[in-house]
C-alpha positions in Angstrom: 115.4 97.8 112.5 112.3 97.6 110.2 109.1 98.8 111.4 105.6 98.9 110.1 104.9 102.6 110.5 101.3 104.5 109.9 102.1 107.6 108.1 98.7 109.1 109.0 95.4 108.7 109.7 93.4 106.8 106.5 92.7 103.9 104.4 95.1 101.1 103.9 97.7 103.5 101.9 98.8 104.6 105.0 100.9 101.3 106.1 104.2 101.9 105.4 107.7 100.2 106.1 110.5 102.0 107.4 113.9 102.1 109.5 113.5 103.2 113.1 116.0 102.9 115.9 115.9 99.7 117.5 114.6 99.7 121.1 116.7 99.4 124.3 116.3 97.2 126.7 115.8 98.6 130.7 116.3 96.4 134.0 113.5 93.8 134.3 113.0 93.6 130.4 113.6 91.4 127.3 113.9 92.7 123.6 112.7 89.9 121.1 113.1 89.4 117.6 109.8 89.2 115.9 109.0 86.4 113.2 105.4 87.1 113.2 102.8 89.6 114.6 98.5 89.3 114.8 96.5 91.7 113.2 93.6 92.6 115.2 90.8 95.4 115.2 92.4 97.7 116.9 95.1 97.8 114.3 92.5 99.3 111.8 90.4 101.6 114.1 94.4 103.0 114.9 95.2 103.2 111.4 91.8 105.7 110.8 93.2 107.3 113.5 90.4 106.5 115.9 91.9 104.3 118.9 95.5 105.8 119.7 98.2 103.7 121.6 98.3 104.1 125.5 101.0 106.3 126.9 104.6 104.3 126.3 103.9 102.8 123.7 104.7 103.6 120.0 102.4 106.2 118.5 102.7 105.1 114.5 104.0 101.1 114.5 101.2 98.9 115.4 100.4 95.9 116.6 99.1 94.0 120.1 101.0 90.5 119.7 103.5 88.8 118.5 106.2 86.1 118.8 109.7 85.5 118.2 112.5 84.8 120.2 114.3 86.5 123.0 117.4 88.6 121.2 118.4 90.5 124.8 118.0 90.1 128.4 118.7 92.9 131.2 118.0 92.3 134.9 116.0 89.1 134.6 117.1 85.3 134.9 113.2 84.0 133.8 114.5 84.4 130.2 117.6 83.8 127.9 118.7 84.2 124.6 117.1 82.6 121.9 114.1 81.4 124.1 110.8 81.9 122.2 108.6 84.0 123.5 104.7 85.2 122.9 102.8 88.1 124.2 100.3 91.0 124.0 101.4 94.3 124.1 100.1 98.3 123.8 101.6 98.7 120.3 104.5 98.5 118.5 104.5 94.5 117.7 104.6 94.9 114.0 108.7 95.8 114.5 111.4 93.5 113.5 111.9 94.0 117.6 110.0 94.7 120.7 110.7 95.2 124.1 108.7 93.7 126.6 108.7 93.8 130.6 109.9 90.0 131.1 106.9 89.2 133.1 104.5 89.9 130.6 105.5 87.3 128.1 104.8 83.8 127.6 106.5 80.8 126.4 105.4 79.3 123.0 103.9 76.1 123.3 106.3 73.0 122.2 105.1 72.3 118.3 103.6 75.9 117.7 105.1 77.4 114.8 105.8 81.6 115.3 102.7 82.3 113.3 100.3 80.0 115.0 101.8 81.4 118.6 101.2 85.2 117.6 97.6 84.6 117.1 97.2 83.4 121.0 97.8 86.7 122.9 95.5 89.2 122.2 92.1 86.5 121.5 92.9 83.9 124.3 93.6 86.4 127.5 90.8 88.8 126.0 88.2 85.6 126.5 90.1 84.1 129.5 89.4 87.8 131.2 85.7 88.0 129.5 84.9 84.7 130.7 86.4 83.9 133.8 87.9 87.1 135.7 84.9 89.2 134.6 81.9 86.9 133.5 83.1 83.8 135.9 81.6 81.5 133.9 80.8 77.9 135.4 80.2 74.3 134.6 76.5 74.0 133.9 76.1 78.0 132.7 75.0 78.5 128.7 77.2 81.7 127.4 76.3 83.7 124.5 79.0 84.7 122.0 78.3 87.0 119.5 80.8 86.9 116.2 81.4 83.4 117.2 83.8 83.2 114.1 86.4 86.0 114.6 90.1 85.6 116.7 88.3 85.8 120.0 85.1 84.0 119.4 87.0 81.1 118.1 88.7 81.2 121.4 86.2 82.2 124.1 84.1 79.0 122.8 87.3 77.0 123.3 87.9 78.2 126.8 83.8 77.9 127.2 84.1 74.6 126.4 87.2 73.7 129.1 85.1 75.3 131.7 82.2 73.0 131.1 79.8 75.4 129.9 77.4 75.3 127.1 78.7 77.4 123.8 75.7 79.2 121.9 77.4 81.7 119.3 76.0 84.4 116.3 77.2 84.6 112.8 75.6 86.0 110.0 77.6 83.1 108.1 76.2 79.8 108.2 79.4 78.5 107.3 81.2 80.1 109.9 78.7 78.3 112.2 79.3 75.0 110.7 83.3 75.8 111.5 82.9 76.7 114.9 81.7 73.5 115.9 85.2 71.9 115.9 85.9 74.6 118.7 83.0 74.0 120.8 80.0 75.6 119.7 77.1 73.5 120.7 74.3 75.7 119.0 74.5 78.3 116.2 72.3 81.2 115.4 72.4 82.7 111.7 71.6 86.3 112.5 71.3 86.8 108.7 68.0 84.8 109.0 66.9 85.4 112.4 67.4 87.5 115.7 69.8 86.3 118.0 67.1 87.1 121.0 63.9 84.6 119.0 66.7 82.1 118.1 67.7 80.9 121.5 65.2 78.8 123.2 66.3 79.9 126.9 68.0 82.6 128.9 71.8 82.7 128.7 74.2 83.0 131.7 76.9 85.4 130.3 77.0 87.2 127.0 80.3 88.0 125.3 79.8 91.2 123.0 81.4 93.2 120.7 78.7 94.7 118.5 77.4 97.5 121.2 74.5 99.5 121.3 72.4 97.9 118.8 72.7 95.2 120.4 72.1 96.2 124.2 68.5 95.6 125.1 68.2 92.4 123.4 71.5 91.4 125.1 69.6 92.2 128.4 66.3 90.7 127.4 68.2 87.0 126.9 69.9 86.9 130.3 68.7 84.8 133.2 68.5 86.4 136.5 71.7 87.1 137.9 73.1 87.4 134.7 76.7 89.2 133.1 76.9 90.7 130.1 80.6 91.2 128.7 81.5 94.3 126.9 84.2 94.0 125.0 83.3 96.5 122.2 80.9 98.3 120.1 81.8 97.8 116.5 78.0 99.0 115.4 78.2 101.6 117.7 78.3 103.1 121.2 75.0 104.8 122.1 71.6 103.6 123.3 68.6 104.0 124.6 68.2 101.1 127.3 65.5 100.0 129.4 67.3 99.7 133.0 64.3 97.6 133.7 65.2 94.3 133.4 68.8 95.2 135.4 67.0 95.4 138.3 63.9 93.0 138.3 67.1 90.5 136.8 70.2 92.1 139.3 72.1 91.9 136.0 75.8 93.1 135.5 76.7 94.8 133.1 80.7 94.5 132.8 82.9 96.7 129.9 86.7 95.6 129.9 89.4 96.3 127.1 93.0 94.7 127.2 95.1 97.6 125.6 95.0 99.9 128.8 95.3 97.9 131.5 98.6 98.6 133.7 101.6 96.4 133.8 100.5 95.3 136.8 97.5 94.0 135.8 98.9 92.2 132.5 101.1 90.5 134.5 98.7 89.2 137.3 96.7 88.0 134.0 99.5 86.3 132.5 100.7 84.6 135.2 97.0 83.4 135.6 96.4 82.1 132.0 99.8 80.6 132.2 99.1 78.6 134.8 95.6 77.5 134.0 95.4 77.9 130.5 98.9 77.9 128.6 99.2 73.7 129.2 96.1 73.1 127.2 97.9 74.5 124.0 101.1 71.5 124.4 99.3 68.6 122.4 102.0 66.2 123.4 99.8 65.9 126.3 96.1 64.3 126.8 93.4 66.7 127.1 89.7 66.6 127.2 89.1 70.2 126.0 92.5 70.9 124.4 93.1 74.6 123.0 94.5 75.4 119.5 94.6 78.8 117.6 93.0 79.2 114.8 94.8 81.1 111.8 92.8 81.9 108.4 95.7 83.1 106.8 99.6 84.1 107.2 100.6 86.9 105.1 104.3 88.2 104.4 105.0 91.9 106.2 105.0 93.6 102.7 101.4 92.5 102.4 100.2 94.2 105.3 97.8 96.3 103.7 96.0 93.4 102.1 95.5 91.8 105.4 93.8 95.2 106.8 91.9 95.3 103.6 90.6 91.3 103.8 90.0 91.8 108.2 87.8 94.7 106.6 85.9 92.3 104.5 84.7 90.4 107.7 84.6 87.6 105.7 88.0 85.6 108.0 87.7 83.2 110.1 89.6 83.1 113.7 93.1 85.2 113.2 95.6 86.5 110.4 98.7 86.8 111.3 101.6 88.6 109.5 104.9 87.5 109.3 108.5 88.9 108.7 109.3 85.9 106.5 110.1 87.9 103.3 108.2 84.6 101.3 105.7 84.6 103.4 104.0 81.1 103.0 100.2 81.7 103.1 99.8 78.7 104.7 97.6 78.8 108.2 100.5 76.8 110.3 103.0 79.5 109.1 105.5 76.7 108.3 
């Protein structure tokens, strides 16, 4: 099979496509066939050879989702051939095939094309755990989201949103801001004209951040008491010099969580939780009051991968791109 492979550690020029042996399936998993795959940060700090894939998992093909269809099953009856599948794995999703355990995937929503499905995994069960396993975010509570534009800002304000919370998020993009709205942000701040911590008018409840150290006092300073802050990276950094202060005088939490090394046993406990609470709100044949929808800036054909690296580096997108094995590759954001 074909396989996106990283021929070292570098700049785009890396990203290569190559033959590998095609993977074999063991009891209790499913091989699919994969028609498109997400592209997310990780896949660039891997590519500079800074954030290696977890034990089992492919050391030079990337990728944390993707969806396609089920092309072999082995010791499982939840699944059969042909059934299209979605799901987050530790690497190796930018393959023409990859094996999954079965009770890690999900089904694609009725009326999601492949490309709109592959950019659910890795954003929606990140800010499902951020928000309600770690932060356990309630009706009523105000939650902070910093980079309110990117894959999983996009979706934590949608899941915000379902919960009954109020959505405040960061940009330094006004029109990201103005986007965002349709998702469920109820206040923006421009960080390009102002601080995030003099542009909110009252303490927040939970803070969803990726940014890191810079960011760290301030992100304490804007809690109320009993507050959580999220840590879900630290793309500015991962060092401070914190005031432990307000922790105490506040009992504030501070929580760090990352998808890519949990156990198998903890992705599935998680996917069988967003499944049941979350995956319905996707199927738009039915009423919802706070529905859920992924958001895609752009689809871009496999052979373009390196462009896609080279425009996520731009920060400039908007919720997810997504890469796809359709050798036209449509550029459209459904993926049709």
């Amino acid at each position: 099979m074909k396989a996106v492979i990283l021929t070292g550690a570098g700049g785009p020029e890396v990203i290569s496509i190559g033959e590998v042996p095609k993977p074999e399936v063991q009891p209790g998993q499913i091989r699919v066939r994969v028609r498109a795959a997400g592209i997310n940060r990780a896949d660039l700090l891997q590519r500079r050879g800074q954030y290696p894939a977890p034990p089992g998992w492919p050391a030079d093909i990337p990728g944390l989702e993707y969806a396609g269809e089920v092309e072999a099953v082995r010791g499982t009856t939840r699944w059969k051939v042909g059934d299209r599948v979605m799901g987050l794995v530790g690497g190796g999703a930018q393959a023409e095939m990859v094996v999954v355990h079965a009770d890690e995937a999900l089904a694609v929503p009725e009326g999601l094309s492949f490309a709109e499905a592959a950019a659910i995994p890795e954003v929606f069960l990140t800010a499902y755990d951020a928000l309600v396993a770690r932060g356990r975010l309630r009706a009523g509570e105000r939650v902070l989201i910093h980079a309110i534009g990117s894959g999983v800002g996009t979706a934590a304000a949608q899941i915000a949103r379902h919960l009954g919370a109020t959505v405040i998020g960061t940009s330094r993009s006004a029109d990201k801001l103005a986007r965002a709205l349709v998702y469920g942000l109820d206040h923006g701040i421009d960080t390009s004209a102002t601080s995030f911590r003099e542009g909110l008018s009252e303490p927040v409840h939970v803070v969803l951040d990726a940014i890191g150290g810079p960011a760290f006092n301030d992100n304490l300073a804007v809690l109320a008491p009993g507050g959580r802050l999220v840590l879900l990276g630290f793309l500015a950094g991962s060092r401070t010099t914190a005031d432990l202060g307000p922790m105490v005088r506040k009992r504030l939490e501070v929580i760090g969580t990352a998808m890519r090394v949990r156990s198998l046993a903890e992705r599935k406990a998680l996917v069988a939780e967003f499944a049941e609470r979350m995956l319905p709100l996707f199927d738009h044949r039915i009423e919802h009051a706070a529905p859920l929808r992924p958001v895609l800036e752009r689809v871009v054909p496999i052979a373009r991968l390196a462009e896609a690296h080279r425009l996520m580096e731009e920060n400039e997108t908007f919720g997810k791109i997504v890469v796809s094995w359709d050798a036209q590759g449509s550029g459209r954001p459904d993926g049709r």
